[in-house]
C-alpha positions as CSV (number, residue, x, y, z in Angstrom):
1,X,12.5,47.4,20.2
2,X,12.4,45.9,17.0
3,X,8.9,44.7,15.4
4,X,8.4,41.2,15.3
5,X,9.1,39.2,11.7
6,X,6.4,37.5,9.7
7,X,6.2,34.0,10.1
8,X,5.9,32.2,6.6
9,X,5.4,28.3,6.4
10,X,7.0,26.5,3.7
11,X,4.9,23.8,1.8
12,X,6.4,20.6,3.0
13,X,6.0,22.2,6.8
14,X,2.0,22.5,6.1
15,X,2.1,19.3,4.7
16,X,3.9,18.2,8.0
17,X,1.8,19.6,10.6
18,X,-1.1,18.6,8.5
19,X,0.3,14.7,8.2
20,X,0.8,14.8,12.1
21,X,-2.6,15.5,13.0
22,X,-3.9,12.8,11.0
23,X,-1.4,10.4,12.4
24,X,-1.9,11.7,16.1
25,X,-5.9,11.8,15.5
26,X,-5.5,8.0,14.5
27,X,-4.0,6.8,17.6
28,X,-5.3,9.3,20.4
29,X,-8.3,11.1,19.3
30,X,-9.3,13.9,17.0
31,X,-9.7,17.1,19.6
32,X,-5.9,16.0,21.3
33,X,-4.2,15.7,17.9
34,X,-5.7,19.5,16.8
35,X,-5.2,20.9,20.2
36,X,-1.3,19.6,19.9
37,X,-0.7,20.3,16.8
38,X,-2.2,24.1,17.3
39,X,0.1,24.5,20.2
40,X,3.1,23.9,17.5
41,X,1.7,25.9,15.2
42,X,1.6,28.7,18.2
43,X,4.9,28.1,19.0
44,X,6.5,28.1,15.4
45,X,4.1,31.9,15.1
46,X,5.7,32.7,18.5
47,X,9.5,32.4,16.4
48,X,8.7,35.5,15.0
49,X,9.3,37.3,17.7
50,X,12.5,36.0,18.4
51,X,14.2,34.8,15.7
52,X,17.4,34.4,16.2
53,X,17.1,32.5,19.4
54,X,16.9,29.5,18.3
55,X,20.1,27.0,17.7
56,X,22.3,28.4,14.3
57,X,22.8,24.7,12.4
58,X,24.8,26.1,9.4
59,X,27.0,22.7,10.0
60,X,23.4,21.4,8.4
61,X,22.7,23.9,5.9
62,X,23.4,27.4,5.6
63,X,21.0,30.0,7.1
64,X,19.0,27.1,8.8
65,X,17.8,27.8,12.3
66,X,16.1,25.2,14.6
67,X,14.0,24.9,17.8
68,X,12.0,22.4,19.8
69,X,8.9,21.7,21.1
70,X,7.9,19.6,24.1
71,X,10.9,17.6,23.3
72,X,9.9,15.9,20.5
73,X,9.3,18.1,17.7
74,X,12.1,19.7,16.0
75,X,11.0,23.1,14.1
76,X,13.5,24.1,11.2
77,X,13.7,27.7,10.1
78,X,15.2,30.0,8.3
79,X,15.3,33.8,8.7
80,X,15.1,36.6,6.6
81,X,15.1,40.5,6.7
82,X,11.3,40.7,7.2
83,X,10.2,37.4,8.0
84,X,10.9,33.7,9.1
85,X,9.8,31.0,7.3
86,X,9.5,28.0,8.4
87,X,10.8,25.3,6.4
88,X,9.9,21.9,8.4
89,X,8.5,20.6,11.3
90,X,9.7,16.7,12.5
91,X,8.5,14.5,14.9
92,X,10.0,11.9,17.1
93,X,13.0,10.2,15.7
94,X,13.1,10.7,12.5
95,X,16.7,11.9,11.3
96,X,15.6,15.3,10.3
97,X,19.3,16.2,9.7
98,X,19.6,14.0,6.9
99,X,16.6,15.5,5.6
100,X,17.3,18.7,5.5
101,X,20.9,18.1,4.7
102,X,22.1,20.3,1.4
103,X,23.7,18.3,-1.1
């Protein structure tokens, strides 16, 4: 069995989960909008130990990786030899595949 990878977080993802609590805390409340955003940051620690499961989008970039989360959260990756990092996390509709697009 192989050990599981690290799991890195990119700056702009902290920044993202960190913008979505504030957002979510705004319009429900405080404790839901920690609690939700803890259970992404759960499930982006829980890539480690699968990595390559989720869906290959080299179409979008090369070496990008991405998964979802209660359906509206998309969670971009990237893996490496010894860890993942993860390089953005999107919520609702915005067109995260013009955002992470490579020129």
């Amino acid at each position: 069995m192989t050990r599981p990878r690290d799991v890195l977080y990119s700056p702009e993802a902290e920044a993202q989960i960190v913008a979505l609590c504030d957002y979510l805390a705004a319009r429900a409340s405080p404790s839901a909008a920690e609690a939700y955003t803890n259970a992404i940051v759960d499930r982006c620690d829980q890539i480690g130990e699968l990595p390559l499961a989720g869906i290959a989008r080299d179409d979008i970039r090369r070496g990008l990786r991405t998964t979802f989360f209660r359906k509206r959260v998309v969670i971009a990756y990237a893996v490496a030899a010894k860890a993942v990092t993860i390089l953005a996390i999107f919520y609702g509709g915005q067109d995260w595949e013009s955002l992470l697009r490579e020129e």
